[in-house]
LOBA-711932 format. One record per atom (N, C-alpha, C, CB): residue number from 1; residue in one letter; chain; atom name; x, y negated, z. Coordinates in steps of 0.1 Angstrom, whole numbers, plus 5000, padded with zeros to 4 digits. Glycine has a CB too. Layout:
+------+------+--------+------+------+------+------+
: rofi : nudo : kollum : keba :    X :    Y :    Z :
+------+------+--------+------+------+------+------+
:  NUM :    A :      A :   CA :    X :    Y :    Z :
...
+------+------+--------+------+------+------+------+
END
This chain:
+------+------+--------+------+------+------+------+
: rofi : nudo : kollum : keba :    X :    Y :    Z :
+------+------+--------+------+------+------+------+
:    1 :    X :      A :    N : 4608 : 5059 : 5007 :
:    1 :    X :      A :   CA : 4616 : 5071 : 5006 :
:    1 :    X :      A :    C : 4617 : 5075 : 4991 :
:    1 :    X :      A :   CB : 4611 : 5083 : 5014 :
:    2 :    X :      A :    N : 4604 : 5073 : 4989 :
:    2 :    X :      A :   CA : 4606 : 5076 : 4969 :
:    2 :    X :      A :    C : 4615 : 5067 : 4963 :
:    2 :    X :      A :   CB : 4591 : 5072 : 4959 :
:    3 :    X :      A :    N : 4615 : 5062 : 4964 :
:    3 :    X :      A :   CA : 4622 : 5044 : 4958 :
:    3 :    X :      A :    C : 4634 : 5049 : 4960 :
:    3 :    X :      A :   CB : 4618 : 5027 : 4969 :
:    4 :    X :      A :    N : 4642 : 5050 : 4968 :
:    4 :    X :      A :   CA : 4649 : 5053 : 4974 :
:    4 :    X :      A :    C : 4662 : 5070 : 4966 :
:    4 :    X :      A :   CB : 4640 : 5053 : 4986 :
:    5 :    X :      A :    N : 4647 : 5080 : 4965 :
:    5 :    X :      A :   CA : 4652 : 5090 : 4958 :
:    5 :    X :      A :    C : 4652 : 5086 : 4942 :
:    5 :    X :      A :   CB : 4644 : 5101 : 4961 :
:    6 :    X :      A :    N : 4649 : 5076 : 4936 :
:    6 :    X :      A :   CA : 4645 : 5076 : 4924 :
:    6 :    X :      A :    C : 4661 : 5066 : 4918 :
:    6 :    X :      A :   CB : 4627 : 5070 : 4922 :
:    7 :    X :      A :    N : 4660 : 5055 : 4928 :
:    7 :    X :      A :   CA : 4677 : 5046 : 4928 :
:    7 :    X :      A :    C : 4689 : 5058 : 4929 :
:    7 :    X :      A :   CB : 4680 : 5032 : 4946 :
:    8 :    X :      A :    N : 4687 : 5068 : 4938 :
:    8 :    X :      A :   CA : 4696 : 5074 : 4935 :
:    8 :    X :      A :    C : 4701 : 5079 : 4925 :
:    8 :    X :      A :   CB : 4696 : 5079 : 4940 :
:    9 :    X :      A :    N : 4682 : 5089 : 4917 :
:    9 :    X :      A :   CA : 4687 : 5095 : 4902 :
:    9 :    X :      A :    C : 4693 : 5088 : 4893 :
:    9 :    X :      A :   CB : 4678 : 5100 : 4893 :
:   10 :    X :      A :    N : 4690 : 5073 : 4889 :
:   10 :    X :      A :   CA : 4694 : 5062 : 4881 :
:   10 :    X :      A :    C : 4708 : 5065 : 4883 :
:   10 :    X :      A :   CB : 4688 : 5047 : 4885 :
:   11 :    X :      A :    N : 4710 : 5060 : 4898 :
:   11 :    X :      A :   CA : 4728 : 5057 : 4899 :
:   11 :    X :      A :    C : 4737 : 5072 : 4893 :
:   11 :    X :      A :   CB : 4733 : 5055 : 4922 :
:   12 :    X :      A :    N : 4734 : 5085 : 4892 :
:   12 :    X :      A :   CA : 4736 : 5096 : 4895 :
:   12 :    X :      A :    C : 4736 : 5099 : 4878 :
:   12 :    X :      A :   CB : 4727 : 5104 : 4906 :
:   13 :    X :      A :    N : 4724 : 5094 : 4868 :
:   13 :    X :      A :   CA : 4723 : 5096 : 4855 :
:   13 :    X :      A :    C : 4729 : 5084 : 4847 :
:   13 :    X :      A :   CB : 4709 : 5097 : 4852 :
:   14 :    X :      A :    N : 4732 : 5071 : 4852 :
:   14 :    X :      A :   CA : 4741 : 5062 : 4851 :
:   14 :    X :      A :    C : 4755 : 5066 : 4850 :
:   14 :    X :      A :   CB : 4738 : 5055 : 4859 :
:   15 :    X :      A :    N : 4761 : 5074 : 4861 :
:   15 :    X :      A :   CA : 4775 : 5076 : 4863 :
:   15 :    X :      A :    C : 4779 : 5091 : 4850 :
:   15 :    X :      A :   CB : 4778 : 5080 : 4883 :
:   16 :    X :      A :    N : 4769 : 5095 : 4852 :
:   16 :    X :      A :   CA : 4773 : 5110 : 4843 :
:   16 :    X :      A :    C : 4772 : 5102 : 4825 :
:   16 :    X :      A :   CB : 4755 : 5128 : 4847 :
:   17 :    X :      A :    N : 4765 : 5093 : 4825 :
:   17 :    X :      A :   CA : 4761 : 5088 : 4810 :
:   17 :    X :      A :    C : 4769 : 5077 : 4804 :
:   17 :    X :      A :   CB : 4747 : 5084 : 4810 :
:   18 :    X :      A :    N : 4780 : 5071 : 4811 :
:   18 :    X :      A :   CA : 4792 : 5069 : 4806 :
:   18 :    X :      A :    C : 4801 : 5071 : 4809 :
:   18 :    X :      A :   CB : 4794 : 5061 : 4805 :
:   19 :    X :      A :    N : 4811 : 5068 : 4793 :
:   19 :    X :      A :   CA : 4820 : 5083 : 4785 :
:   19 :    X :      A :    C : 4833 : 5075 : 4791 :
:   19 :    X :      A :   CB : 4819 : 5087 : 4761 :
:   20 :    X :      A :    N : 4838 : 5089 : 4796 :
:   20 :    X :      A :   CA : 4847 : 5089 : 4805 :
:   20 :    X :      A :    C : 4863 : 5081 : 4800 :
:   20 :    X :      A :   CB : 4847 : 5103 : 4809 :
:   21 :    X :      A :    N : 4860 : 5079 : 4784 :
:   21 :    X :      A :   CA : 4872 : 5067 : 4780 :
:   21 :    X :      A :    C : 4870 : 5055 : 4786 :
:   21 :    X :      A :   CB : 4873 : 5063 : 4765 :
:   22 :    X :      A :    N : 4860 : 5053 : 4790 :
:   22 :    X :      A :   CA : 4856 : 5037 : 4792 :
:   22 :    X :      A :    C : 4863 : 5033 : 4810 :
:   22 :    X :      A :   CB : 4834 : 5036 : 4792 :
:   23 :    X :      A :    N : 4859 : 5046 : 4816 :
:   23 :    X :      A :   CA : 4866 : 5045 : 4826 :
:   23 :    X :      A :    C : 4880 : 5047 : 4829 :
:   23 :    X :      A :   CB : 4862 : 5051 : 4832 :
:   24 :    X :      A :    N : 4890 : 5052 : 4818 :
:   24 :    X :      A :   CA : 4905 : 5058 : 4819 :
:   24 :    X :      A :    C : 4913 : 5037 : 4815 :
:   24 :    X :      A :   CB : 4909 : 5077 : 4802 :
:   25 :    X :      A :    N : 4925 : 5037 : 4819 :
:   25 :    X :      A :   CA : 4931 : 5024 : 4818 :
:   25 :    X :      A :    C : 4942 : 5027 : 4806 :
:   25 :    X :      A :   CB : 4937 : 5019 : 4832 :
:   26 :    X :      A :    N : 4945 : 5020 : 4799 :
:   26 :    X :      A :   CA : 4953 : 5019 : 4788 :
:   26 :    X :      A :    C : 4969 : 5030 : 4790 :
:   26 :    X :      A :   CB : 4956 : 5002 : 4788 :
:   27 :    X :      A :    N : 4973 : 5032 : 4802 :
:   27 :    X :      A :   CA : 4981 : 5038 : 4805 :
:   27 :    X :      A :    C : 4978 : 5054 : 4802 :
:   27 :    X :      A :   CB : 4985 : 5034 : 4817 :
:   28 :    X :      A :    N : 4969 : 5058 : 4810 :
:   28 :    X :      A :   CA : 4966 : 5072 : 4805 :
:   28 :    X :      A :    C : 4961 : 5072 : 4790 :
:   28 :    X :      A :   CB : 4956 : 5079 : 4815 :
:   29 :    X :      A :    N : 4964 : 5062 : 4780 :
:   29 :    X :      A :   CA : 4965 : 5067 : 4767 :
:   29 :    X :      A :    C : 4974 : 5064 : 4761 :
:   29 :    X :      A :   CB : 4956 : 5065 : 4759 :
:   30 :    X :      A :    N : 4983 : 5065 : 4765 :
:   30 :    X :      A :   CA : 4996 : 5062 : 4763 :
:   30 :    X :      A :    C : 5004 : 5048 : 4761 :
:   30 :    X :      A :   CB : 4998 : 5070 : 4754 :
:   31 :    X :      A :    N : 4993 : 5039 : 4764 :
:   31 :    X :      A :   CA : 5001 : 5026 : 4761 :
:   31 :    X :      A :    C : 5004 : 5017 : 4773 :
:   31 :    X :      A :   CB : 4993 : 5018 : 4751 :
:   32 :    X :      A :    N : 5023 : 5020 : 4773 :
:   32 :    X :      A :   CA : 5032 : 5018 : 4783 :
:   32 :    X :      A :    C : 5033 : 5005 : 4783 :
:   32 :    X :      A :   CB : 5044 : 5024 : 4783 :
:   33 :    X :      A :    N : 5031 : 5000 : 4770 :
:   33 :    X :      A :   CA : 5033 : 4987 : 4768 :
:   33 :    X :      A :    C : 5026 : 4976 : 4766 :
:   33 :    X :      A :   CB : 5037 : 4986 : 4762 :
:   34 :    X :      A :    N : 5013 : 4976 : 4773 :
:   34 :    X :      A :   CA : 5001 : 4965 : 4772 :
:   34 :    X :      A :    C : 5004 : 4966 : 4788 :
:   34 :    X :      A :   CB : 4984 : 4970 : 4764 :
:   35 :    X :      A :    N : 5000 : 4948 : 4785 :
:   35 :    X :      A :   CA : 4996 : 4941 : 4799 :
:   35 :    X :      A :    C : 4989 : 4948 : 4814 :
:   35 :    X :      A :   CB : 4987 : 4931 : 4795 :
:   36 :    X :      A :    N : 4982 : 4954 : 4810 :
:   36 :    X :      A :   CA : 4972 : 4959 : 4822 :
:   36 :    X :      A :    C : 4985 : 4968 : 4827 :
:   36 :    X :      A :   CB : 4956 : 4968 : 4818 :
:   37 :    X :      A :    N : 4992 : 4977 : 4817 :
:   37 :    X :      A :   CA : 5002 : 4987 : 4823 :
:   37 :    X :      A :    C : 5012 : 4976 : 4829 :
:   37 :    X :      A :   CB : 5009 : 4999 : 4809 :
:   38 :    X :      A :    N : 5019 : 4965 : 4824 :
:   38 :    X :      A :   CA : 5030 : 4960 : 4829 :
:   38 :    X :      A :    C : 5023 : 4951 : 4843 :
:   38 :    X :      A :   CB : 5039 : 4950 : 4816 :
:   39 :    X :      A :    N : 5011 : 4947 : 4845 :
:   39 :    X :      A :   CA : 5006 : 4943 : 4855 :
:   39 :    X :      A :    C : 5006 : 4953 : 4867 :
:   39 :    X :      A :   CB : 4995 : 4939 : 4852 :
:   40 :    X :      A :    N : 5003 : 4964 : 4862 :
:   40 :    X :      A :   CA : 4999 : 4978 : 4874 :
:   40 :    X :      A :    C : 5018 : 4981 : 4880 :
:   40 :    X :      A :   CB : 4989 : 4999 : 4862 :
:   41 :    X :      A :    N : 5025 : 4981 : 4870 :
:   41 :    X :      A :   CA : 5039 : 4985 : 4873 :
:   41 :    X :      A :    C : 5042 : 4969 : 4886 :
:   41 :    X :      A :   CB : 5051 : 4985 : 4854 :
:   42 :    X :      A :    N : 5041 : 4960 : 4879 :
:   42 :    X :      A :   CA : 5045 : 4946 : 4890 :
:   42 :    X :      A :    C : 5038 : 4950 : 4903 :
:   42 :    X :      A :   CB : 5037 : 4929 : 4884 :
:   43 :    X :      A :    N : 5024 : 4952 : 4903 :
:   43 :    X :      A :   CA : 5019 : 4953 : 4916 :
:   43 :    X :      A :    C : 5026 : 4964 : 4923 :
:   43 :    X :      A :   CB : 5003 : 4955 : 4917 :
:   44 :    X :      A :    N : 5031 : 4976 : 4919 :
:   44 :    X :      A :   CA : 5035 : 4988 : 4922 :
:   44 :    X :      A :    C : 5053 : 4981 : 4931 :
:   44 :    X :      A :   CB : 5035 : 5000 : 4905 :
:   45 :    X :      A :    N : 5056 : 4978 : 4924 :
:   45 :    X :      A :   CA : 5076 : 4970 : 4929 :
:   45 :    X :      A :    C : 5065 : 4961 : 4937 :
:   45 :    X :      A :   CB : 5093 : 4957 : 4912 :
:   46 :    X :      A :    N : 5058 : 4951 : 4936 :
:   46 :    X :      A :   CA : 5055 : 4946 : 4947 :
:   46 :    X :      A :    C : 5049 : 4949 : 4959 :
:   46 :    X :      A :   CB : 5050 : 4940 : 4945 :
:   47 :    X :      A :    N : 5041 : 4960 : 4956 :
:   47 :    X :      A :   CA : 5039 : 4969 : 4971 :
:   47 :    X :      A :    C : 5048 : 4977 : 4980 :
:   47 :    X :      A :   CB : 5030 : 4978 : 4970 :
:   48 :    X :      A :    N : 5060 : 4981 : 4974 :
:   48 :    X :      A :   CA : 5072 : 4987 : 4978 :
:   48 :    X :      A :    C : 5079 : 4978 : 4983 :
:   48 :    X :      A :   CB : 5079 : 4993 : 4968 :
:   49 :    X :      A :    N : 5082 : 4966 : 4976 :
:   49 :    X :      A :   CA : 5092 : 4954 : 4981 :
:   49 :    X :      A :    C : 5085 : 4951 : 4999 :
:   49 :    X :      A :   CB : 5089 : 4937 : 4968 :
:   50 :    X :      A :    N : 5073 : 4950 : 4996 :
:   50 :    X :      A :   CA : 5063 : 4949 : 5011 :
:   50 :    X :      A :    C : 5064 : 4955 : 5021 :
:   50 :    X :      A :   CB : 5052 : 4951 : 5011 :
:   51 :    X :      A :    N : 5066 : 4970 : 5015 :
:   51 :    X :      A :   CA : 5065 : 4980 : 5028 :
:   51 :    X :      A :    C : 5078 : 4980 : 5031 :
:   51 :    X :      A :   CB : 5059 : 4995 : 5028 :
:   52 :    X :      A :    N : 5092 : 4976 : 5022 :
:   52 :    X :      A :   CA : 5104 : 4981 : 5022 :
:   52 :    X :      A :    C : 5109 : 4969 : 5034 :
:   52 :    X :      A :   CB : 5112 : 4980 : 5005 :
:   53 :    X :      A :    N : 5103 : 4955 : 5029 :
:   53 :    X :      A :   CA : 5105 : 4944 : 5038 :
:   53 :    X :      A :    C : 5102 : 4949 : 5051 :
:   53 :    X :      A :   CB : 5099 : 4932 : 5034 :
:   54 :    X :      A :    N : 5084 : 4951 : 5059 :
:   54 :    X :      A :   CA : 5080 : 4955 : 5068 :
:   54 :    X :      A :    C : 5092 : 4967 : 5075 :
:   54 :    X :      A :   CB : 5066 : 4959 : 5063 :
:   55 :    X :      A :    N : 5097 : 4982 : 5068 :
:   55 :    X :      A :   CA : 5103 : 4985 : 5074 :
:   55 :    X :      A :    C : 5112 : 4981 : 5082 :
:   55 :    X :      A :   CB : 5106 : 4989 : 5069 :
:   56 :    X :      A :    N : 5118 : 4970 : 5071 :
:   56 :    X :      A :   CA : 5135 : 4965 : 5077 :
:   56 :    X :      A :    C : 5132 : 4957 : 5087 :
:   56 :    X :      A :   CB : 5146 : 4955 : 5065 :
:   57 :    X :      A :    N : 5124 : 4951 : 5091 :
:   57 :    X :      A :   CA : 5118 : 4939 : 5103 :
:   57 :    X :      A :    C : 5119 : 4951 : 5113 :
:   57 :    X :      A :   CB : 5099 : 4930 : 5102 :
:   58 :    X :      A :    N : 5108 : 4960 : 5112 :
:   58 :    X :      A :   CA : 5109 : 4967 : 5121 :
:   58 :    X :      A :    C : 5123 : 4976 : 5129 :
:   58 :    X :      A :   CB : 5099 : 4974 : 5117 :
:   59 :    X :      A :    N : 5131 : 4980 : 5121 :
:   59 :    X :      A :   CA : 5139 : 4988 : 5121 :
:   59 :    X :      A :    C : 5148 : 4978 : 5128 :
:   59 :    X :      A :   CB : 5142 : 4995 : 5108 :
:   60 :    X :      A :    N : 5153 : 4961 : 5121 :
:   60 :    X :      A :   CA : 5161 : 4951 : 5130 :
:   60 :    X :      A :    C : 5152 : 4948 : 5143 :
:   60 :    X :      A :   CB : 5166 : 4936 : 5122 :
:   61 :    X :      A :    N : 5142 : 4950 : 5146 :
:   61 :    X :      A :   CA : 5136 : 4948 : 5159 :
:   61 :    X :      A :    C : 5140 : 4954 : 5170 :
:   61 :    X :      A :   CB : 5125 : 4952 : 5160 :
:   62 :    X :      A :    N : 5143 : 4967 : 5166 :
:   62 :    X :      A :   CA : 5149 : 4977 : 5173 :
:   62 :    X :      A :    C : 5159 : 4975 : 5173 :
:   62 :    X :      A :   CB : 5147 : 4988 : 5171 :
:   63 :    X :      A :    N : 5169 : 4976 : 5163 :
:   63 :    X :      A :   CA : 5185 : 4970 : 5168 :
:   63 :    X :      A :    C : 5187 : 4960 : 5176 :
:   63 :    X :      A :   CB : 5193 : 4963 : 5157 :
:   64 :    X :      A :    N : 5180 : 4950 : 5175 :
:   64 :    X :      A :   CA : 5182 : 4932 : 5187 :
:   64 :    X :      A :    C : 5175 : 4943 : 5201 :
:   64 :    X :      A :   CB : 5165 : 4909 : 5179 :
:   65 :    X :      A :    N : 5164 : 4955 : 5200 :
:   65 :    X :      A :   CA : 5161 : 4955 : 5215 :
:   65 :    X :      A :    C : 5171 : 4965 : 5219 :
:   65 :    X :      A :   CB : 5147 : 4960 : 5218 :
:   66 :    X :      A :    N : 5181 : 4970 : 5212 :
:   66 :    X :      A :   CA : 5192 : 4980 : 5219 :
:   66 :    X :      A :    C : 5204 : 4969 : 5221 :
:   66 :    X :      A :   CB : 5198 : 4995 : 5207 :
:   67 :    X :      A :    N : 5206 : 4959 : 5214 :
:   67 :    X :      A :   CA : 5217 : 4954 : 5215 :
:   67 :    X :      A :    C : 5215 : 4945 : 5227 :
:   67 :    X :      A :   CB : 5222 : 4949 : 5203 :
:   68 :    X :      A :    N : 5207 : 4941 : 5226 :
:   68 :    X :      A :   CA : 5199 : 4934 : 5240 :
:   68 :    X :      A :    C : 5197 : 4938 : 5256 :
:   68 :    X :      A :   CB : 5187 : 4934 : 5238 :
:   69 :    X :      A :    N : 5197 : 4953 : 5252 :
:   69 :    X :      A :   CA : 5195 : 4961 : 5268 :
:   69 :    X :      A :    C : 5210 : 4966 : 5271 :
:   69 :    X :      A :   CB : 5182 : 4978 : 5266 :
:   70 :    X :      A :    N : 5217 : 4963 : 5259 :
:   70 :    X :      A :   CA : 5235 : 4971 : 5261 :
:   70 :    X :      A :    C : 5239 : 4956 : 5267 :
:   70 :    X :      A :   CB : 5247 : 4977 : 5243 :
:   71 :    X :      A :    N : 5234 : 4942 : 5264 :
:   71 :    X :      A :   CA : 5243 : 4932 : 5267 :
:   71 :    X :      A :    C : 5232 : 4930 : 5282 :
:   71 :    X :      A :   CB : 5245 : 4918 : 5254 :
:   72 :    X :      A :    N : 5222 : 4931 : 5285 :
:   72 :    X :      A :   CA : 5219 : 4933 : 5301 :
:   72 :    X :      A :    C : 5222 : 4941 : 5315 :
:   72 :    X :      A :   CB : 5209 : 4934 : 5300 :
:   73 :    X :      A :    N : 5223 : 4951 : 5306 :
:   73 :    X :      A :   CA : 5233 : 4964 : 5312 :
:   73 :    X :      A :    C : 5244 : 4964 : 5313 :
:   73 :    X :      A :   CB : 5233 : 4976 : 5307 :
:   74 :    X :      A :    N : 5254 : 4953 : 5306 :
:   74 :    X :      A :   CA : 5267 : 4953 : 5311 :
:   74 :    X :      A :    C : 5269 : 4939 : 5318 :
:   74 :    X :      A :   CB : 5278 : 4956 : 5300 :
:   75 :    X :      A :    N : 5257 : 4929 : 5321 :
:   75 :    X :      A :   CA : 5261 : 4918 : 5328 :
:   75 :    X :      A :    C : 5255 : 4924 : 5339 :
:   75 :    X :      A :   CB : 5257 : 4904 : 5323 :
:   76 :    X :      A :    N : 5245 : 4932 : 5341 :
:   76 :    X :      A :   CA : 5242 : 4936 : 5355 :
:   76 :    X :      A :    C : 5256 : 4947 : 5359 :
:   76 :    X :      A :   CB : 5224 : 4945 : 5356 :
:   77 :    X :      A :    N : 5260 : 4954 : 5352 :
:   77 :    X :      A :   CA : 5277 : 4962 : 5358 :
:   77 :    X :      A :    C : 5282 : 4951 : 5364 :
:   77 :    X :      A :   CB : 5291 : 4969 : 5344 :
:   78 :    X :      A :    N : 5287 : 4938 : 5355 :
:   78 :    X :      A :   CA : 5295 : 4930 : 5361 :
:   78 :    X :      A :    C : 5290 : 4928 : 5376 :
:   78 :    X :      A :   CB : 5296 : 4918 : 5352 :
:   79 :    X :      A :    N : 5276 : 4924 : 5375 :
:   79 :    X :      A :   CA : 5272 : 4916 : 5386 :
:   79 :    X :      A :    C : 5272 : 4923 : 5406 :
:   79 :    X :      A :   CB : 5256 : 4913 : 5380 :
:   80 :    X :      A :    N : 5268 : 4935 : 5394 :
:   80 :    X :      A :   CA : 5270 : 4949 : 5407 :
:   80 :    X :      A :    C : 5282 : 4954 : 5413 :
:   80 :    X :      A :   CB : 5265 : 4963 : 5401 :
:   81 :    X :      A :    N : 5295 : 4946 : 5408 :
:   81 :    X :      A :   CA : 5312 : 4954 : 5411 :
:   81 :    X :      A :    C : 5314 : 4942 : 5420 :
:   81 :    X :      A :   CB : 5328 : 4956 : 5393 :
+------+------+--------+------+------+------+------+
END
């Protein structure tokens, strides 16, 4: 249990004892134009393109299951006159 409380202070006097530039990324100092920033922008259009894609599947899923239940519902009219 000591051991235990003592890894914690380390981790706890570790995190407070480096300076908090080290942790910020090139973007929050203003530079729009280094790699890490034009990498973060790519992944960003690429996660959008993903969910944008996922939407549209979903959204034509639903169109083919309406257009599908309109073309069963009017061959069962036919079948029923």
């Amino acid at each position: 249990m000591n051991g235990m409380r003592l890894c914690k202070t380390l981790i706890i006097v570790f995190v407070l004892a480096v300076p908090r530039a080290a942790l910020a990324c090139p973007v929050c100092f203003g530079q729009n134009d280094s790699p890490l920033a034009q990498a973060m922008n790519s992944g960003i259009i690429f996660m959008l393109v993903v969910v944008a894609g996922v939407l549209a599947a979903f959204a034509s899923f639903f169109i083919y299951l309406m257009r599908r239940a309109r073309l069963v519902a009017q061959q069962s009219e036919g079948t029923a006159q």
